[in-house]
MIDOSE-1310 file (N, C-alpha, C; in nm, 2 decimals, decimal comma, always signed):
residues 252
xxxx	-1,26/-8,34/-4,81/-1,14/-8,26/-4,86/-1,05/-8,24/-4,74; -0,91/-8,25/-4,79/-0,81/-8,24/-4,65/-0,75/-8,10/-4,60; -0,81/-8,04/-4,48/-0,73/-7,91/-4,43/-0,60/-7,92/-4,46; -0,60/-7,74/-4,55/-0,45/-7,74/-4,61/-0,42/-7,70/-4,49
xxxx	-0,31/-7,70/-4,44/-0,19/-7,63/-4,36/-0,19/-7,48/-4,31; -0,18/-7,38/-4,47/-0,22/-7,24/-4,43/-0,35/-7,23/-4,37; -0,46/-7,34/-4,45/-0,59/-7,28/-4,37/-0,61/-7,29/-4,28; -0,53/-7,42/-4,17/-0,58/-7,38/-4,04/-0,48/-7,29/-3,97
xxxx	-0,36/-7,28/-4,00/-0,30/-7,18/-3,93/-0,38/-7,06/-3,89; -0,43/-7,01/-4,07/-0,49/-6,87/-4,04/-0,63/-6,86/-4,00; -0,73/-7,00/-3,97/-0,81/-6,97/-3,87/-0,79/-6,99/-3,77; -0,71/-7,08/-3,70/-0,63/-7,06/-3,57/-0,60/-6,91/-3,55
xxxx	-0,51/-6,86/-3,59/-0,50/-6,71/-3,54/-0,57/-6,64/-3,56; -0,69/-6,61/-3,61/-0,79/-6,59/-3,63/-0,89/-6,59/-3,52; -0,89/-6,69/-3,49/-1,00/-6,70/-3,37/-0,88/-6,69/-3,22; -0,81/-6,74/-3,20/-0,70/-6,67/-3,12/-0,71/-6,47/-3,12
xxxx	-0,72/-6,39/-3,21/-0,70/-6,26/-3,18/-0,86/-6,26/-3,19; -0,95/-6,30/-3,23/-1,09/-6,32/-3,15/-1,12/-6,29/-2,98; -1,06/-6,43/-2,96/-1,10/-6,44/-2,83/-0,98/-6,36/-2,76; -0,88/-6,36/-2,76/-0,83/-6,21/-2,70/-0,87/-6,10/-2,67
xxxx	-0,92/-6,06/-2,83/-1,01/-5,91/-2,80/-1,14/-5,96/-2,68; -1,20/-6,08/-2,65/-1,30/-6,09/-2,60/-1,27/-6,11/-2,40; -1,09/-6,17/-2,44/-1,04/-6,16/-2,30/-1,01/-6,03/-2,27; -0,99/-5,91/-2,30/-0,93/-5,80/-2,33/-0,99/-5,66/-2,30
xxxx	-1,12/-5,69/-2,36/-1,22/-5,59/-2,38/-1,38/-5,65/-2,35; -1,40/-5,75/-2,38/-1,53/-5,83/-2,31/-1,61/-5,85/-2,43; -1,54/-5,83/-2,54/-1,60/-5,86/-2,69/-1,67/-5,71/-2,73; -1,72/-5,75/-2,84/-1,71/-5,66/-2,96/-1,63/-5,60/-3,05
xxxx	-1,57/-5,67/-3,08/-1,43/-5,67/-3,19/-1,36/-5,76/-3,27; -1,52/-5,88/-3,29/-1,47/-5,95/-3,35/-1,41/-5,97/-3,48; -1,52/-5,81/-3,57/-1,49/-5,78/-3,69/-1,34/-5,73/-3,70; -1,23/-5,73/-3,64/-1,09/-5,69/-3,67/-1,04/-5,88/-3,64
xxxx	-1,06/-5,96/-3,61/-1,00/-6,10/-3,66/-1,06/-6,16/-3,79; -1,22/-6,11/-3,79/-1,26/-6,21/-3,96/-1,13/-6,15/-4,08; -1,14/-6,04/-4,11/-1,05/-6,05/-4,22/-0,97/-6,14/-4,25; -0,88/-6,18/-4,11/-0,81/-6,27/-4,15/-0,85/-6,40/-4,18
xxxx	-0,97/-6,45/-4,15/-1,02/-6,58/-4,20/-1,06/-6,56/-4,32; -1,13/-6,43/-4,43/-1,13/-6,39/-4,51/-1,03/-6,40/-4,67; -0,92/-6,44/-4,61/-0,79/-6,47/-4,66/-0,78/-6,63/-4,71; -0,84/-6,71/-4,62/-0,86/-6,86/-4,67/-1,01/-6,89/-4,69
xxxx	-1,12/-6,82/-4,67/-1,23/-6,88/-4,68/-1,34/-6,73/-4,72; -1,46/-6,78/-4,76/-1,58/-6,65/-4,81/-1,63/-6,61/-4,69; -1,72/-6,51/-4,69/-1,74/-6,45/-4,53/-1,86/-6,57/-4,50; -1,94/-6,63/-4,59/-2,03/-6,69/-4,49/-2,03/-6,83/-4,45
xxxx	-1,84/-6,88/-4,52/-1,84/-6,98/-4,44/-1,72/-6,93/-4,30; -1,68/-6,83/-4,29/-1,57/-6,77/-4,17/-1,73/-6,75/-4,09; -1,80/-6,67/-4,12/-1,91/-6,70/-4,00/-1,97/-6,88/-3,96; -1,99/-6,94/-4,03/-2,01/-7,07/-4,02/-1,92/-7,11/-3,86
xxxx	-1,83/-7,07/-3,94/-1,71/-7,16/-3,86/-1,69/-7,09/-3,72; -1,74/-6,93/-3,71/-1,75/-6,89/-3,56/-1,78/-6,90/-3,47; -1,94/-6,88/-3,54/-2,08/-6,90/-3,44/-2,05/-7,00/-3,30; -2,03/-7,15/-3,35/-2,01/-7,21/-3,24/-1,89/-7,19/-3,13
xxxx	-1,80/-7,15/-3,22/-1,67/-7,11/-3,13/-1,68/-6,95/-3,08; -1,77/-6,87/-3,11/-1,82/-6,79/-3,02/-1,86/-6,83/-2,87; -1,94/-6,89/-2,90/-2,01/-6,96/-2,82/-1,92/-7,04/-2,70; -1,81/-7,08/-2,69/-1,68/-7,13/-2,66/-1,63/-7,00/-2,59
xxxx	-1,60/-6,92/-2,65/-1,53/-6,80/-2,65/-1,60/-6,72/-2,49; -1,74/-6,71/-2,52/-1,83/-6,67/-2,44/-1,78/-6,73/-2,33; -1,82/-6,90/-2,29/-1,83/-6,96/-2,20/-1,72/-6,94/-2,11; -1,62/-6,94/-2,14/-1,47/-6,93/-2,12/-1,41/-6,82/-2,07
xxxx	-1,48/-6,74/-2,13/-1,46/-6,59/-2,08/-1,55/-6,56/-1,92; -1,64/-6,67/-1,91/-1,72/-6,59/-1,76/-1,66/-6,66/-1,66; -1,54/-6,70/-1,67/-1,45/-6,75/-1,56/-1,42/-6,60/-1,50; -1,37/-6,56/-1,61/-1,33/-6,41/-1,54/-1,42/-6,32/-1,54
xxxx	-1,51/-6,30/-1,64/-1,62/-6,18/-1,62/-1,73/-6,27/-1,53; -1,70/-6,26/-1,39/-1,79/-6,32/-1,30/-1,96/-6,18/-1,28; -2,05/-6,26/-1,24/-2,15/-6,14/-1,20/-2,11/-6,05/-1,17; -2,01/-6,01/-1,04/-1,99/-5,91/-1,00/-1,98/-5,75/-1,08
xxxx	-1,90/-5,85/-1,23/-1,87/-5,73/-1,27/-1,96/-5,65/-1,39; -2,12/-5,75/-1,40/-2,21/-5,69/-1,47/-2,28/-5,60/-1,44; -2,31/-5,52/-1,52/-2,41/-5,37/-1,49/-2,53/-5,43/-1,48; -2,60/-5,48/-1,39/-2,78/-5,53/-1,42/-2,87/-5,39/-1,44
xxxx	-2,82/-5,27/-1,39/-2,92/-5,20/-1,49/-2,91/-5,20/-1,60; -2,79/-5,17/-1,68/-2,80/-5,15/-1,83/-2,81/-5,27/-1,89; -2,81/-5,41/-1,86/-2,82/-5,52/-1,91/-3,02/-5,54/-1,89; -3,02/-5,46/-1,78/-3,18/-5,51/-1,75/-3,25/-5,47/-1,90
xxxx	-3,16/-5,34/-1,96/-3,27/-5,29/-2,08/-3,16/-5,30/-2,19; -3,04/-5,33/-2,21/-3,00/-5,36/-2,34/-3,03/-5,52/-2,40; -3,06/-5,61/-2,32/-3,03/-5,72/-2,35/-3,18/-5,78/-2,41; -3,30/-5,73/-2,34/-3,42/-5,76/-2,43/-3,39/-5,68/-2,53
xxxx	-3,35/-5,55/-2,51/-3,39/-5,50/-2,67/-3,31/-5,54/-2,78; -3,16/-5,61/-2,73/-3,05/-5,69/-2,83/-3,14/-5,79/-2,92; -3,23/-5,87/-2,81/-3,29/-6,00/-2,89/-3,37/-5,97/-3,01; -3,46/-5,85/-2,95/-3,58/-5,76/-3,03/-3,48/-5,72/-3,15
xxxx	-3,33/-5,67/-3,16/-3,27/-5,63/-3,31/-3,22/-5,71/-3,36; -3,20/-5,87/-3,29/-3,15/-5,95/-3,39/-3,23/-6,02/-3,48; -3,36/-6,02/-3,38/-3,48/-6,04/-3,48/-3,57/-5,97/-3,57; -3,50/-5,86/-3,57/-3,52/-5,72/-3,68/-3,40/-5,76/-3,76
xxxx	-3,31/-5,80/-3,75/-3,19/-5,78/-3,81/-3,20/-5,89/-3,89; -3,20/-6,06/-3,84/-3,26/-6,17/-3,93/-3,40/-6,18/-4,05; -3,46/-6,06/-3,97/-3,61/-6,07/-4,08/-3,59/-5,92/-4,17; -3,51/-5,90/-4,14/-3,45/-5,77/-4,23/-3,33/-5,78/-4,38
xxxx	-3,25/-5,93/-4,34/-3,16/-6,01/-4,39/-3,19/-5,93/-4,54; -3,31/-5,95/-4,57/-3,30/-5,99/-4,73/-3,39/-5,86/-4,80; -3,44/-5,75/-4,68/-3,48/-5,57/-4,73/-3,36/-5,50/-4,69; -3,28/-5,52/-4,59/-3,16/-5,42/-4,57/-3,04/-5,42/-4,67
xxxx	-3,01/-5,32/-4,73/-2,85/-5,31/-4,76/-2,72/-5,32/-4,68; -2,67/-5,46/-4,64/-2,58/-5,48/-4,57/-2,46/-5,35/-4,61; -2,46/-5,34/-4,70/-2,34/-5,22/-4,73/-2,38/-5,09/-4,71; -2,52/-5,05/-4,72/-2,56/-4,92/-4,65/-2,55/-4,90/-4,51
xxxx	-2,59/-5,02/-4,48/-2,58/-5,06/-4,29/-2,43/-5,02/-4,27; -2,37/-5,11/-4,29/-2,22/-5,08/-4,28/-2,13/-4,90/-4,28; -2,19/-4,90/-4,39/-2,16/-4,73/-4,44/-2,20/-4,69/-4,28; -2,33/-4,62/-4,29/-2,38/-4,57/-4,19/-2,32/-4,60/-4,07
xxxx	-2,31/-4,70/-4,01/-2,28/-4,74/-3,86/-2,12/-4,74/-3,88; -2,05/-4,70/-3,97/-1,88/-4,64/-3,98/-1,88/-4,51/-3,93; -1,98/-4,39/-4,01/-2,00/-4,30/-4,01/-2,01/-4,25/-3,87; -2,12/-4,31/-3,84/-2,17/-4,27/-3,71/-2,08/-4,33/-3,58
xxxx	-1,99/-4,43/-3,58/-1,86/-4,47/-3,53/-1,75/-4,36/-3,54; -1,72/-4,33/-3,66/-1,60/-4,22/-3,66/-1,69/-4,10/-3,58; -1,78/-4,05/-3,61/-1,82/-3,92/-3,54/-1,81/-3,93/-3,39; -1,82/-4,05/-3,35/-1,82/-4,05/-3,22/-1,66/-4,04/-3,15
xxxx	-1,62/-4,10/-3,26/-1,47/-4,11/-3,21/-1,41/-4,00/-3,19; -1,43/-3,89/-3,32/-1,37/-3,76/-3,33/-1,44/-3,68/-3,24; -1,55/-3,69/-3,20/-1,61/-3,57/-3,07/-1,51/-3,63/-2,93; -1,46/-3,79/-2,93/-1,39/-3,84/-2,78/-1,23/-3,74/-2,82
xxxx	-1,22/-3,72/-2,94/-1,05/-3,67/-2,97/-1,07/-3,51/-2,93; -1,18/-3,48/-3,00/-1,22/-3,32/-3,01/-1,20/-3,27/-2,81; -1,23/-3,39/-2,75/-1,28/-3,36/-2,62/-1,12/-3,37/-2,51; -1,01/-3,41/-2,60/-0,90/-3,39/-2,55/-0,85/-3,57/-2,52
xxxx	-0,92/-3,65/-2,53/-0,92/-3,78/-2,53/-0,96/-3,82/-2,43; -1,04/-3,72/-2,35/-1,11/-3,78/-2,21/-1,22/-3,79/-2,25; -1,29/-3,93/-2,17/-1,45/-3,95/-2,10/-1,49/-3,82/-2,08; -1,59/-3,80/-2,14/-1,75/-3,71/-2,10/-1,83/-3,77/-2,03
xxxx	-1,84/-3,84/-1,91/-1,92/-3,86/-1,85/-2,04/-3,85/-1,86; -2,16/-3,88/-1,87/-2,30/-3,87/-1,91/-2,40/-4,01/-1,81; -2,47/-3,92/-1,77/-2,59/-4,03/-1,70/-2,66/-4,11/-1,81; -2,66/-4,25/-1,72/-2,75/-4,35/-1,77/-2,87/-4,32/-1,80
xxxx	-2,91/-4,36/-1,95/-3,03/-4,32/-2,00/-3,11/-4,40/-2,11; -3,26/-4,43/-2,05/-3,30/-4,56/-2,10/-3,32/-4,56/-2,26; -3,36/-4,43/-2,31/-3,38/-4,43/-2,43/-3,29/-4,48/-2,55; -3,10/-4,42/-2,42/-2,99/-4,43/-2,56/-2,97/-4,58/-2,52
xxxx	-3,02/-4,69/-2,42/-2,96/-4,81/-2,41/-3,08/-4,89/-2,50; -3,22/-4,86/-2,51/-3,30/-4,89/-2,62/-3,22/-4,87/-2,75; -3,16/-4,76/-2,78/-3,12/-4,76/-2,93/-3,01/-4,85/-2,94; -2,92/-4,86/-2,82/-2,79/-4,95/-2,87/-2,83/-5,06/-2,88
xxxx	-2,92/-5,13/-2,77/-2,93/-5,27/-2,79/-3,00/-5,31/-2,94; -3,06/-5,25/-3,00/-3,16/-5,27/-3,11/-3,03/-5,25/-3,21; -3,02/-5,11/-3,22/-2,89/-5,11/-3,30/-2,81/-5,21/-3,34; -2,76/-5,26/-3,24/-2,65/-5,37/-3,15/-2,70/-5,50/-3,23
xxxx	-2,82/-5,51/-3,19/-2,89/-5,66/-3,26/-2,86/-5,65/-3,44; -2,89/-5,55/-3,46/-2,94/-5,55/-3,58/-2,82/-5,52/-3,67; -2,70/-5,47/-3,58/-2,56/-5,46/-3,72/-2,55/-5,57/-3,67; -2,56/-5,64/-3,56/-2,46/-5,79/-3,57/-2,52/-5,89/-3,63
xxxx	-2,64/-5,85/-3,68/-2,70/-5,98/-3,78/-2,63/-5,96/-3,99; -2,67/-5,79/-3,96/-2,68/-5,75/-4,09/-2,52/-5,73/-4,16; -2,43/-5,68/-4,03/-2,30/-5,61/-4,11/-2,22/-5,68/-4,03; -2,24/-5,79/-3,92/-2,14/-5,90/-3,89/-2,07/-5,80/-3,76
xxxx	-2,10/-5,64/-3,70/-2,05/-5,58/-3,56/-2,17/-5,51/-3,49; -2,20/-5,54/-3,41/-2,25/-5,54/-3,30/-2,17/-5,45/-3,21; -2,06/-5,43/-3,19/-1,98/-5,36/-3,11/-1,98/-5,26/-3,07; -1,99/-5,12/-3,21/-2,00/-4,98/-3,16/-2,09/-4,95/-3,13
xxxx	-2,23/-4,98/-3,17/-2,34/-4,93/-3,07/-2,32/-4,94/-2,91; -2,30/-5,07/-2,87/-2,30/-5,08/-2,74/-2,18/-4,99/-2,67; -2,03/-4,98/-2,75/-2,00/-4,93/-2,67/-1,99/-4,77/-2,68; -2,03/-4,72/-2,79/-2,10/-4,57/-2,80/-2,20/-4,55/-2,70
xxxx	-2,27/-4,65/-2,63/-2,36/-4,63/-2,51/-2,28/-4,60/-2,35; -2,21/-4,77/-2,35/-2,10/-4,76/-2,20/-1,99/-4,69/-2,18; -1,93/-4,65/-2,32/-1,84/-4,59/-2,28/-1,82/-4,45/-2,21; -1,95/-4,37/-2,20/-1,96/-4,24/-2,18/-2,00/-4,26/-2,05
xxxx	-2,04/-4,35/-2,01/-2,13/-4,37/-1,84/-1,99/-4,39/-1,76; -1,87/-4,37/-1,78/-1,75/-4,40/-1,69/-1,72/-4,48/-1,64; -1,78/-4,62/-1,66/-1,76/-4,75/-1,57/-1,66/-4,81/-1,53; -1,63/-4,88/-1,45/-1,45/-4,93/-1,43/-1,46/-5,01/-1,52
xxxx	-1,32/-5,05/-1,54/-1,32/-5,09/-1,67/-1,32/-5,24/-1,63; -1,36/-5,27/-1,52/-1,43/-5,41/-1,51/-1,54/-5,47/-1,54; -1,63/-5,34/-1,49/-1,77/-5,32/-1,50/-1,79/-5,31/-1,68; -1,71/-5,23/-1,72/-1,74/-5,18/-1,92/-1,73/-5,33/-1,97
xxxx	-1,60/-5,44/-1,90/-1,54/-5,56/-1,99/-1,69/-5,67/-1,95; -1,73/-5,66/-1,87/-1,83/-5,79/-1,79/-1,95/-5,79/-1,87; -1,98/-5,60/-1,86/-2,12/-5,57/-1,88/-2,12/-5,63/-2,05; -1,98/-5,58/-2,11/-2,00/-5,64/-2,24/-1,99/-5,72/-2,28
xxxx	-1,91/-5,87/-2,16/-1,89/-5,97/-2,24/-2,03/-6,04/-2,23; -2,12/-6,04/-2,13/-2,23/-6,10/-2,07/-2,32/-6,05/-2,20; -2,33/-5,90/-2,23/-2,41/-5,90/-2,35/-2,38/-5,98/-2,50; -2,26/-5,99/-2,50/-2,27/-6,08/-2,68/-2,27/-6,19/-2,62
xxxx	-2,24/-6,26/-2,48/-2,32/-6,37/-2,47/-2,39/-6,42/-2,55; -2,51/-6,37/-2,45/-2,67/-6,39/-2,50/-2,67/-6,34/-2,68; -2,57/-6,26/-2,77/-2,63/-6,23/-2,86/-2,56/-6,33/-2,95; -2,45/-6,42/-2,89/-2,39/-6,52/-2,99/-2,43/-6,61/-3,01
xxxx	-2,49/-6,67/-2,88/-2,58/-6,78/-2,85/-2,72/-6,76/-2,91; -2,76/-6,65/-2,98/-2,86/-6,61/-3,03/-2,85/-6,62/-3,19; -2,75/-6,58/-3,23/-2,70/-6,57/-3,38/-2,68/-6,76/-3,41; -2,65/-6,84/-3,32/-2,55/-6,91/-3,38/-2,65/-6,99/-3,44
xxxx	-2,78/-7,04/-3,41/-2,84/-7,12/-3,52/-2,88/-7,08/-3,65; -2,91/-6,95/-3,62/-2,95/-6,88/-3,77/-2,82/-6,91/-3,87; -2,67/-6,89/-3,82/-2,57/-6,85/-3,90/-2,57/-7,02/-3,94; -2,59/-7,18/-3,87/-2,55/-7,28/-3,94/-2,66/-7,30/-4,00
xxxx	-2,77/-7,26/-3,99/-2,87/-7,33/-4,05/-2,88/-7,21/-4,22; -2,82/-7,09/-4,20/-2,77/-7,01/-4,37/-2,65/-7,09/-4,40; -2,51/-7,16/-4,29/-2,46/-7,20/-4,39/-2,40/-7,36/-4,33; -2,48/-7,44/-4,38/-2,48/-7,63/-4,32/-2,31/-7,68/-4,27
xxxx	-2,26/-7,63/-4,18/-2,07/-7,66/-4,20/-2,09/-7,82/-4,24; -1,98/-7,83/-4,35/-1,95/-8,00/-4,39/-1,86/-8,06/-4,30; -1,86/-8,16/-4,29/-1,78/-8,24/-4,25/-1,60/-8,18/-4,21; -1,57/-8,13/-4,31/-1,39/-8,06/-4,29/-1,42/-7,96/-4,22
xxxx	-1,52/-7,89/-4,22/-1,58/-7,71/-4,13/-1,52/-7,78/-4,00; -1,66/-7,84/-4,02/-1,68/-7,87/-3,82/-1,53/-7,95/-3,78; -1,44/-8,03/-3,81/-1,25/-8,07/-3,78/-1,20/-7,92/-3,74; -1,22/-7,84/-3,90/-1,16/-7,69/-3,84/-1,20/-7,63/-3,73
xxxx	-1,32/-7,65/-3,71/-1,31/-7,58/-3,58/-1,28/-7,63/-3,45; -1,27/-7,76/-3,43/-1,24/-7,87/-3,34/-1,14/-7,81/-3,35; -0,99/-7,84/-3,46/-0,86/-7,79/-3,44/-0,84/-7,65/-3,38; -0,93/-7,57/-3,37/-0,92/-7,42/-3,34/-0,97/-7,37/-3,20
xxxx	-1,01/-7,53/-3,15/-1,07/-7,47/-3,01/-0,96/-7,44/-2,91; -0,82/-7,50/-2,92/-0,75/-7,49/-2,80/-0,68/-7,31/-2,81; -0,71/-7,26/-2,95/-0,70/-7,09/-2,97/-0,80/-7,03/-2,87; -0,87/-7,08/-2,82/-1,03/-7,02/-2,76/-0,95/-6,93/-2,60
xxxx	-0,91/-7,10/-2,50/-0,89/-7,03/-2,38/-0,71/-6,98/-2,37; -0,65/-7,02/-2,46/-0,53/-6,94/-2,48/-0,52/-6,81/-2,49; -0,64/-6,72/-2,55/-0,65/-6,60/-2,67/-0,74/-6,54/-2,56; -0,85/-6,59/-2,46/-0,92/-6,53/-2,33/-0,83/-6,49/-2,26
xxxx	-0,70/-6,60/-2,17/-0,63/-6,57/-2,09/-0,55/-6,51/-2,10; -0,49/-6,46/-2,22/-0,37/-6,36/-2,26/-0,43/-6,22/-2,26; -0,58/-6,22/-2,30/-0,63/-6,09/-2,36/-0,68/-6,04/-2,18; -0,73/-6,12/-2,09/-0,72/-6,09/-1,95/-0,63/-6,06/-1,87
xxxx	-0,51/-6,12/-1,90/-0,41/-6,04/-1,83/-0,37/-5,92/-1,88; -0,36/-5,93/-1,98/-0,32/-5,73/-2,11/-0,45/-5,65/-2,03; -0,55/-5,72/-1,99/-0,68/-5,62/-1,92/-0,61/-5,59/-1,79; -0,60/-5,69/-1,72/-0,54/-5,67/-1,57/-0,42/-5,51/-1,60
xxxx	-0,35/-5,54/-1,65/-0,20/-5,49/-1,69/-0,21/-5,31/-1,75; -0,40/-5,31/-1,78/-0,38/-5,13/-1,85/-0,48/-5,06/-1,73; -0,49/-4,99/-1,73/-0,55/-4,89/-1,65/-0,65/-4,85/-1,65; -0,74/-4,78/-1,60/-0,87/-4,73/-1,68/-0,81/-4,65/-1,79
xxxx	-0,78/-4,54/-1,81/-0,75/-4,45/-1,90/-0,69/-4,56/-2,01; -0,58/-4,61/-1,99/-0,51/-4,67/-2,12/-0,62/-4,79/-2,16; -0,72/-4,89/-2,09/-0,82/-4,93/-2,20/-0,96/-4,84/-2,25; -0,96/-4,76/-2,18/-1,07/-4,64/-2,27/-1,02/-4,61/-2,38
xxxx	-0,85/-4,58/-2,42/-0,83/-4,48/-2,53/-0,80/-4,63/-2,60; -0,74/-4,71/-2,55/-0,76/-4,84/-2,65/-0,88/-4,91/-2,70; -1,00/-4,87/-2,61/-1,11/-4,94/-2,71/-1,19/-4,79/-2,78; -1,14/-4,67/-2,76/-1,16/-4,60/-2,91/-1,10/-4,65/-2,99
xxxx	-0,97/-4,67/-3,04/-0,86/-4,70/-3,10/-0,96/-4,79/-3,17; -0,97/-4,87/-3,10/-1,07/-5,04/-3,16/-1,19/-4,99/-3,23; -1,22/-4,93/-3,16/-1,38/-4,86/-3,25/-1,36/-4,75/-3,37; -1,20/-4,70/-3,42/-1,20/-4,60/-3,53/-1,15/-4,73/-3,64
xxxx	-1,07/-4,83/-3,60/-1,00/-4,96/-3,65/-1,14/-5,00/-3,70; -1,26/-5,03/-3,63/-1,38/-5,11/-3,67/-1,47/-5,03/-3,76; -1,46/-4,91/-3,72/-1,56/-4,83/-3,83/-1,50/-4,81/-3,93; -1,35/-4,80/-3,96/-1,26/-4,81/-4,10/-1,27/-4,94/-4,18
xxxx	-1,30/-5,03/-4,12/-1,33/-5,17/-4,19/-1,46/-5,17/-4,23; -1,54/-5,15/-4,16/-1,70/-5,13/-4,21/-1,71/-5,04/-4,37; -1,65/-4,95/-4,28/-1,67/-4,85/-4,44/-1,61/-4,87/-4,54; -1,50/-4,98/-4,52/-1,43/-5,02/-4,64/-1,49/-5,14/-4,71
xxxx	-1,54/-5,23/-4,59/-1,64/-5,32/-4,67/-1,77/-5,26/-4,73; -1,81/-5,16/-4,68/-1,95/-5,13/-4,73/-1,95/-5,07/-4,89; -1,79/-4,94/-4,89/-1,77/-4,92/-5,00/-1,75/-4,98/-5,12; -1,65/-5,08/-5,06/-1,58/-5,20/-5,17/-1,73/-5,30/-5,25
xxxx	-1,82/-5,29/-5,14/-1,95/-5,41/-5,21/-2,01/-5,34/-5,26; -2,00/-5,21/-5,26/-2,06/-5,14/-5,41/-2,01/-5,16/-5,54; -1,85/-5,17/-5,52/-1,76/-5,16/-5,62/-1,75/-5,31/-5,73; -1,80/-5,42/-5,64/-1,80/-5,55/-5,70/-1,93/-5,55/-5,78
């Protein structure tokens, strides 16, 4: 079958404000581009079509998120326990309610958000602590299998520890690393891309390091303060999607 026209436009820009957010913020925000791929395709072949251009997205991105700017303590203990939830989260696939999941991890996204507003819009600073980076990374694993974001757990963890916001963008791009490169066989081997998939995303790769290097200099260009209040912003945007999807798949 022959790619229509609109369809690659809109997965082009699609994975374009992908990897932006991932040049930008270090990823976790991918769930505000799918919709748009949602528009020409079903969600489990828009994940089809990501997985490996995650994976692209990732690589591309550690030009700029060099070591320097990774946390190895909180990576020392989020990142086994990420693996440990995506493997809860894959063998969970088919006992979890993806729309309860969703609900819940909105919920508990807005609450966090509204205690950052409640607080005048400033960081609360809070010490590193192994327990809450156990819960994010598992958390972490387990919506990005089940409800397709991975995001606000982890950054309901970093964002309270004050990090520069070099250190927040590295620590987090290096963790969905490891967790895309972890997702990506499970997502082709649930959905086989045909022949036209795999062109589309060929067509879509030069969106990859265009959409990194734009979303890194908008990083260069904000401040600490102005990307903290912009990745709440991102995280009330993501938990309003969640809970709209979670709602709506009751409604069908």
């Amino acid at each position: 079958m022959p790619i229509e026209p609109i369809t690659l436009l809109v997965a082009f820009i699609g994975v374009f404000v992908i990897a932006f957010m991932k040049g930008a913020f270090g990823g976790g925000f991918a769930i505000i581009g799918i919709p748009l791929l949602s528009l020409v395709m079903d969600p489990l072949t828009a994940g089809a079509l990501l997985a490996p251009l995650f994976i692209g997205m990732d690589l591309f991105a550690l030009r700029y998120w060099k070591p320097s700017t990774w946390s190895r303590p909180d990576l020392a203990v989020l990142v086994p326990t990420l693996v440990i939830g995506i493997g809860l989260g894959y063998v969970g696939l088919r006992l979890l309610d993806h729309r309860a999941v969703a609900i819940v991890m909105a919920l508990i996204t807005l609450l966090f958000a509204a205690l950052w507003l409640r607080s005048g819009g400033q960081v609360v600073v809070r010490p590193r602590s192994t327990p809450k980076a156990v819960a994010a990374g598992l958390a972490s694993g387990v919506t990005t299998m089940v409800a397709h974001s991975g995001g606000p757990p982890l950054a309901m963890y970093l964002l309270p520890l004050g990090m520069t916001k070099e250190l927040y963008a590295g620590t987090t791009s290096l963790f969905f690393t490891v967790g895309n490169a972890l997702k990506a066989v499970p997502w082709l081997l649930l959905v086989k891309p045909t022949t036209p998939l795999w062109m589309l995303m060929a067509l879509c790769v030069p969106a990859i390091p265009l959409g990194v290097w734009i979303g890194w200099k908008l990083h260069q260009r904000l401040d600490q303060q102005q990307l903290y209040k912009a990745c709440y912003g991102l995280l009330v945007v993501t938990a309003l999607k969640l809970l709209w999807d979670g709602v709506t798949g009751y409604m069908h």
